[in-house]
Every structure is written in C-alpha cells, then in structure tokens.
NUFI-18643 format. One record per residue (C-alpha): residue number from 1; chain; x, y, z. Coordinates in Angstrom, 3 decimals, padded with zeros to 6 digits. Layout:
<rs>
(r NUM A (X Y Z))
...
</rs>
This chain:
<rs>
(r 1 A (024.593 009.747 007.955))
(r 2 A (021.493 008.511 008.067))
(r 3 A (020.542 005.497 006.274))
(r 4 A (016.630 005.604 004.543))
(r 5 A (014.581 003.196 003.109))
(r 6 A (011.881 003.894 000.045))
(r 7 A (008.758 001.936 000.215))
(r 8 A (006.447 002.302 -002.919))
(r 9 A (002.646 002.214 -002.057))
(r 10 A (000.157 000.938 -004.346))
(r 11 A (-003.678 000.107 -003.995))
(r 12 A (-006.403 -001.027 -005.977))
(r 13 A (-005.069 -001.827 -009.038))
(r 14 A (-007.820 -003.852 -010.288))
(r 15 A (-005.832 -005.079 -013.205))
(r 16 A (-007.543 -007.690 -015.599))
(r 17 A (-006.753 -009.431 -018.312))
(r 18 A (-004.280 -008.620 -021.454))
(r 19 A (-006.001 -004.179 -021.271))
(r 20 A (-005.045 -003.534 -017.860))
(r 21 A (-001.488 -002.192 -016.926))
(r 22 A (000.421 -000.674 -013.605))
(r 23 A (001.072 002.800 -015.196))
(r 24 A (004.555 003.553 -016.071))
(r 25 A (004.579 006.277 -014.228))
(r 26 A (004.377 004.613 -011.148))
(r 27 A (006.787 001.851 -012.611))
(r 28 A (009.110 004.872 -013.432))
(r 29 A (008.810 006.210 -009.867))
(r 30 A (009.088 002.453 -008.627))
(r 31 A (012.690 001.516 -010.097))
(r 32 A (014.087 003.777 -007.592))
(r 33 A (012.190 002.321 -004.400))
(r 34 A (013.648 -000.789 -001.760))
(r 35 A (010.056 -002.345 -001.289))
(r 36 A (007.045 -001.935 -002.694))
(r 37 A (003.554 -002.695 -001.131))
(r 38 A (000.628 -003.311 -002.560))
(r 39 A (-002.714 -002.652 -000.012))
(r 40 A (-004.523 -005.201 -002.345))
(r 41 A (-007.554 -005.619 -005.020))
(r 42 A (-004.863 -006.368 -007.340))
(r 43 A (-008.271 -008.734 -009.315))
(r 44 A (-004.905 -010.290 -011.196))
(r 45 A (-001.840 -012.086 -009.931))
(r 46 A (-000.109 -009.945 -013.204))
(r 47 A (-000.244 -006.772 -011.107))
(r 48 A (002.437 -008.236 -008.817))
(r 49 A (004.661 -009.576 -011.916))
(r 50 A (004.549 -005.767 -013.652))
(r 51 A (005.955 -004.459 -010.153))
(r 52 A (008.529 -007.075 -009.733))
(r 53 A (010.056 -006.022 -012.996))
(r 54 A (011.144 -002.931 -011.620))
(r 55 A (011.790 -003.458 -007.575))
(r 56 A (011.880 -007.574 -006.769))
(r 57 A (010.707 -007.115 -003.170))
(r 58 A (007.375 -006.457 -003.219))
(r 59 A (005.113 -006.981 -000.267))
(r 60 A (000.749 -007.535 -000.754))
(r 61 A (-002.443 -008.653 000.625))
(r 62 A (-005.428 -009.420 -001.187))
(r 63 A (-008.362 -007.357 -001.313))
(r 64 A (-012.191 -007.841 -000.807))
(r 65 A (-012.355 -007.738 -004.428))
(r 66 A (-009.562 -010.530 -005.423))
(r 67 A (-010.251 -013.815 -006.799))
(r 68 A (-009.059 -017.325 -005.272))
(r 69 A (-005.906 -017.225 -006.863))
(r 70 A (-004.942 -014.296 -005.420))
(r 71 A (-006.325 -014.720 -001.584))
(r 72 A (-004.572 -018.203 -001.920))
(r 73 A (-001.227 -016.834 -003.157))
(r 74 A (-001.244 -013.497 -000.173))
(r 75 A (-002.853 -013.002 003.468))
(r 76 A (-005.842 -010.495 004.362))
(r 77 A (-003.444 -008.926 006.906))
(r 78 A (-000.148 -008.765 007.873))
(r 79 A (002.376 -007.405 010.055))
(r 80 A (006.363 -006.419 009.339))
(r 81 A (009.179 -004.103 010.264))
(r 82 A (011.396 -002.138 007.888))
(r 83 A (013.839 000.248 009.552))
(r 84 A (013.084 -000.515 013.114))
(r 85 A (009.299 000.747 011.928))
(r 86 A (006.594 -001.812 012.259))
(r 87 A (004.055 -001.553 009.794))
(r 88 A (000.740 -003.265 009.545))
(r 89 A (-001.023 -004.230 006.169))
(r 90 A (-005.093 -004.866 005.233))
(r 91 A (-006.620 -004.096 002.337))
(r 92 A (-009.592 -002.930 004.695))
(r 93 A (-013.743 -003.250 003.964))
(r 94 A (-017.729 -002.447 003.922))
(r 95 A (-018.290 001.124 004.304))
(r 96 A (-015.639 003.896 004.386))
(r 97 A (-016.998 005.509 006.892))
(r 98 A (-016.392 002.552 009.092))
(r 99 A (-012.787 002.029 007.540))
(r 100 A (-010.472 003.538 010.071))
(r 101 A (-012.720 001.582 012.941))
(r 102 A (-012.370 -001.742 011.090))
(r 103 A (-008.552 -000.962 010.641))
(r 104 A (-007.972 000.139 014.696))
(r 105 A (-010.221 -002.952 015.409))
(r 106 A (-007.358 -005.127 013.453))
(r 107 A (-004.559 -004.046 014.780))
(r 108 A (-005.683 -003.128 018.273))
(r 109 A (-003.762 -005.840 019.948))
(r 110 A (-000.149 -004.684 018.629))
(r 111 A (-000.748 -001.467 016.844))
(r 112 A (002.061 -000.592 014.061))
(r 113 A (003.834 002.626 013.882))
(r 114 A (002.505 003.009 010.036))
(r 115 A (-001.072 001.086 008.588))
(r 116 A (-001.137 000.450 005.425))
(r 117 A (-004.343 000.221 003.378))
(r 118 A (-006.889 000.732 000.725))
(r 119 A (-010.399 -000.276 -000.513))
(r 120 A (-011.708 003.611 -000.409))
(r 121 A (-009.775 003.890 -004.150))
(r 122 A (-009.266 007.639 -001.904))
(r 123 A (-005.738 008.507 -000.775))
(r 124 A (-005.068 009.891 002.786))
(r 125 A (-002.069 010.151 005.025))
(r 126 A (-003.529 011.138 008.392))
(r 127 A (-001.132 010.481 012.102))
(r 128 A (-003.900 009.500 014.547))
(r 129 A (-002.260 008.817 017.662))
(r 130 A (000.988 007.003 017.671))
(r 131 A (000.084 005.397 014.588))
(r 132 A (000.369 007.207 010.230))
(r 133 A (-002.844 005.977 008.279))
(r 134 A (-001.553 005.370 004.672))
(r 135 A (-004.011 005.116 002.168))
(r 136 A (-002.218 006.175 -001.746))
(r 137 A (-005.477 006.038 -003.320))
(r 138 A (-006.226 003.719 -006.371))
(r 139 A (-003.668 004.006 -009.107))
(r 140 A (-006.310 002.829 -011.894))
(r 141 A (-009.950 004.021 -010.892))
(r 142 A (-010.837 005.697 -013.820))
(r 143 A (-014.030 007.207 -011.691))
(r 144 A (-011.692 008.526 -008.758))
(r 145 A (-011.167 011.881 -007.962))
(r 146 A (-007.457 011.400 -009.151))
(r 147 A (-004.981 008.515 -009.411))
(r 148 A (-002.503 008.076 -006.763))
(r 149 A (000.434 005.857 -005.371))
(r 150 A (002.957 006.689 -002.169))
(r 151 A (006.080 006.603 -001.033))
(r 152 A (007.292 006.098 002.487))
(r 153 A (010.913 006.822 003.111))
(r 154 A (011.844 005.498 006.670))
(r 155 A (014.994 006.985 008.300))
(r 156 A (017.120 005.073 010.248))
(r 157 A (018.844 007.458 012.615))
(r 158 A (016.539 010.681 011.544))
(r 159 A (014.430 012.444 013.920))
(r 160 A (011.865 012.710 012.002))
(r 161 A (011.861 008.689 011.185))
(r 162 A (008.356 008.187 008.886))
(r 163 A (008.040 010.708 005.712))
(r 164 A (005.134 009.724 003.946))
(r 165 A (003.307 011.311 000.730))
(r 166 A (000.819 010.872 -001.746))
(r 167 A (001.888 011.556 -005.497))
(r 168 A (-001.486 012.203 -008.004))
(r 169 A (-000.594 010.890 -011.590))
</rs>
C-alpha cells in the first residue's frame, strides 16, 4: 500500500491588516493536508498564523512584495524533500515572461523534482523536463482571472509519484 503525502499550495495572499482573511475554503480544503506551502507575498506574518490553525507544518518564503518582518522571519528560496521528492521554493520576480528563466536560473545547480512558486497571481502546473512547475495562482487577487490554491499528493511507492492540481475557488 502505498503511503501519500498532501501538500497544500498557497501564493500571494497579500493579507493586511484586521479585512484580509485566507478563505475558508482553502482552510476547509487545508485541515485535511500534511504540509502546507506558501510560495510567498503573504504582506502579513497573520497569513501564516490562519494556516497553522488548521495544518501546523507549514512551509514559506517571502515574496518581492513582503515587508521586513516577514523577509526576516522566512528565506527568498529554499530547498526540501518530502517523500523522497525534492522540492525547491521562490516566490519568483520582474516580468512573467522572464519567470520560468529566473526560476531555472535558481535552481540550475541542483534542480528539484517539483518548483514551487508564485508572483504571476496566475496558476500553472506545467512538467518541463525532469522538473513539475507549480504555480496555484493567487488565492486573494480580486483582479485575477480566478482564485486558486493546489494540492500535491506525493506517493511513496506509486508509479506515478507527483500528482499535482490546481483547484479555482
């Protein structure tokens, strides 16, 4: 039997102050996840606290737009396994059409079976390579084409190891 691990994928939150919220559907969705990780531009250190309520292992980096508290409290990039899968993390920047270069530039030395990222507030799940490019999208971005999160289950003894989707809310 083969044992899986969810991940819960969040992005660009860009949560301030006492109006702004994680949704509760992605909460909801959350309380049934192992990890979640957040690809940064959280803007507020409460983003983190409203996921830990519902899965205590969560995983972030800041983002281009995050204050001090933030890029003091979590790393621009990092790097970790889950399931025998490495996966690299970076909230990513400048122009989108230079995202996926920026990203491959990053990683280049050791790249990860998944990358993890944001900053485009647009979702995509593309394989390029040996390597899944996992974007979910901003969960907040009231001017986005939708909101979105993800979930990554990784299998541990499945041949097909790395199922990754968006979900639109």
């Amino acid at each position: 039997m083969s044992r899986e691990i969810v991940i819960g994928v969040i992005s660009d939150t860009h949560i301030s102050g006492q109006f702004g919220h994680i949704p509760e559907k992605i909460l909801a969705a959350f309380k049934n996840v192992q990890m979640v990780v957040h690809a940064g531009d959280l803007v507020d250190l409460k983003a983190i606290e409203e996921l830990k309520t519902v899965c205590p292992k969560v995983v972030c980096v800041a983002g281009n737009m995050d204050p001090q508290e933030v890029r003091d409290k979590y790393p621009a990039k990092q790097v970790f396994e889950v399931g025998g899968v490495k996966i690299g993390l970076m909230h990513g920047g400048g122009p989108e059409s230079n995202l996926l270069n920026l990203l491959k530039a990053a990683f280049k030395t050791d790249l990860p079976e998944i990358v993890i990222f944001g900053h485009s507030h647009k979702s995509m799940n593309t394989q390029i390579g040996k390597t899944l490019f996992f974007n979910p999208g901003s969960a907040t971005d009231i001017t986005a084409e939708h909101n979105s999160y993800g979930l990554i289950t990784i299998s541990e003894d499945a041949k097909e190891k790395i199922n990754a989707r968006i979900i639109n809310i």
